[in-house]
C-alpha positions in Angstrom: -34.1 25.6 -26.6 -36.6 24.1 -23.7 -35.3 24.7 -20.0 -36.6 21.9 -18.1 -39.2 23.2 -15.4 -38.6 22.4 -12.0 -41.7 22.4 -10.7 -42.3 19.4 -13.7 -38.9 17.7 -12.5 -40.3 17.3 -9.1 -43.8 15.7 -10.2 -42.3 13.3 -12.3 -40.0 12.5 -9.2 -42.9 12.5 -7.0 -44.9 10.0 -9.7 -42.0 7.8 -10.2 -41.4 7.5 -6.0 -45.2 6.7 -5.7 -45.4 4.1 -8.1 -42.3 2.6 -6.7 -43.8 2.5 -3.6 -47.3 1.0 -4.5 -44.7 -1.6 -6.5 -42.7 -2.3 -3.0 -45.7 -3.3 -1.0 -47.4 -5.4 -3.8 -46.5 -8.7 -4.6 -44.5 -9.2 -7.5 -46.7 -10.7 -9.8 -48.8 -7.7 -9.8 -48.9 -6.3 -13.7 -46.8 -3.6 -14.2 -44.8 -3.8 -11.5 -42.3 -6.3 -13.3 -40.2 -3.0 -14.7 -39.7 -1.6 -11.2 -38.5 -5.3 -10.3 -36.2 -5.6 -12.7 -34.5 -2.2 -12.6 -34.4 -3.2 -8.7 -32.9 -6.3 -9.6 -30.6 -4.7 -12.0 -29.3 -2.1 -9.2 -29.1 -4.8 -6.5 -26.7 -6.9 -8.6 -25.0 -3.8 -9.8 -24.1 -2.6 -6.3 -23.5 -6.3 -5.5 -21.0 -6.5 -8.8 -19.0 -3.7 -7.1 -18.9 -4.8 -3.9 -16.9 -7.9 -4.9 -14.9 -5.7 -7.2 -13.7 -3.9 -4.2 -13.2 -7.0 -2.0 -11.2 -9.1 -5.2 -8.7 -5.8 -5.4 -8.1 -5.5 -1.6 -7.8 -9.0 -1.1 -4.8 -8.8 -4.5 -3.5 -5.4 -2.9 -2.8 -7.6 0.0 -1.3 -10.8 -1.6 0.6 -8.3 -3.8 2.1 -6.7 -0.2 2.8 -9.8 1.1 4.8 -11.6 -1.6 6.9 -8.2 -2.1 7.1 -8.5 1.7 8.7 -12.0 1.2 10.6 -11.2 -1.3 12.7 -8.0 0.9 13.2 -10.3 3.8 14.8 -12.9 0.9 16.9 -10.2 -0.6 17.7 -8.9 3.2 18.8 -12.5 3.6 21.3 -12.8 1.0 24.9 -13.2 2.1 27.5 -12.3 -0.7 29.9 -14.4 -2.1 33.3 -15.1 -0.3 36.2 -12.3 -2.5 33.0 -9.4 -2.0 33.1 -10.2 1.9 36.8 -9.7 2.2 36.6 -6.9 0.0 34.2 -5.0 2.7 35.4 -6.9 5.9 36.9 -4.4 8.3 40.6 -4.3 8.5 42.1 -3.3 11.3 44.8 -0.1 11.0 47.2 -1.5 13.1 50.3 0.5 12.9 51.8 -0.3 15.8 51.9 -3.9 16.1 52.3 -5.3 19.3 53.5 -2.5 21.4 52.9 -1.7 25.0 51.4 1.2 25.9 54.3 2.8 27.9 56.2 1.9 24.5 53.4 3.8 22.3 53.7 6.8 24.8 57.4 6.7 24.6 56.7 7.1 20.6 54.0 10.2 20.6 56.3 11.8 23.2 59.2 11.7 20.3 56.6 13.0 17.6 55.0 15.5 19.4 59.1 16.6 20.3 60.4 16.8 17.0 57.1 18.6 15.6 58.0 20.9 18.5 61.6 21.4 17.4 60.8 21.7 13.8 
């Protein structure tokens, strides 16, 4: 089993950081620079792939949002049919008909008597 040395790790980093260097500042037809230009090329295009990856699902995250967006204010919209709003419509509880209010008070006193009375 080989543990890899350091000290070797850092000169081939060193060698490979140089020659891309001496590659960056020479034109590109120089020979054997083309591999450094490629793999260059290669990265660029790579980082440019995911770029519009990222931009392509934020800009379907966003029309995704919007037409579930539409589609609430739709439902919220809805009105339903004519026997389910008479079902919920609020009836009024009134007991009492048209009675005046010195009649209605005439009518607890008597309750509020004969609860008295027992």
């Amino acid at each position: 089993m080989s543990i890899i040395n350091i000290d070797a790790y850092v000169d081939y980093l060193m060698q490979w950081l140089g020659y891309s260097v001496q590659c960056f500042v020479l034109p590109i037809k120089t020979a054997g620079c083309g591999q450094f230009w490629m793999a260059l090329l290669f990265v660029a295009e790579f980082v440019l792939f995911l770029f519009c990856i990222f931009i392509i699902r934020h800009i379907w995250r966003e029309k995704r949002e919007w037409k579930s967006y539409q589609q609430r204010l739709i439902d919220r919209a809805k009105i339903a049919d004519a026997e389910t709003m008479l079902k919920v419509q609020w009836k009024s509880g009134d007991f009492f008909e048209d009675i005046s209010e010195s009649q209605l008070a005439e009518k607890m006193r008597q309750e509020i008597a004969q609860v008295k009375n027992g």
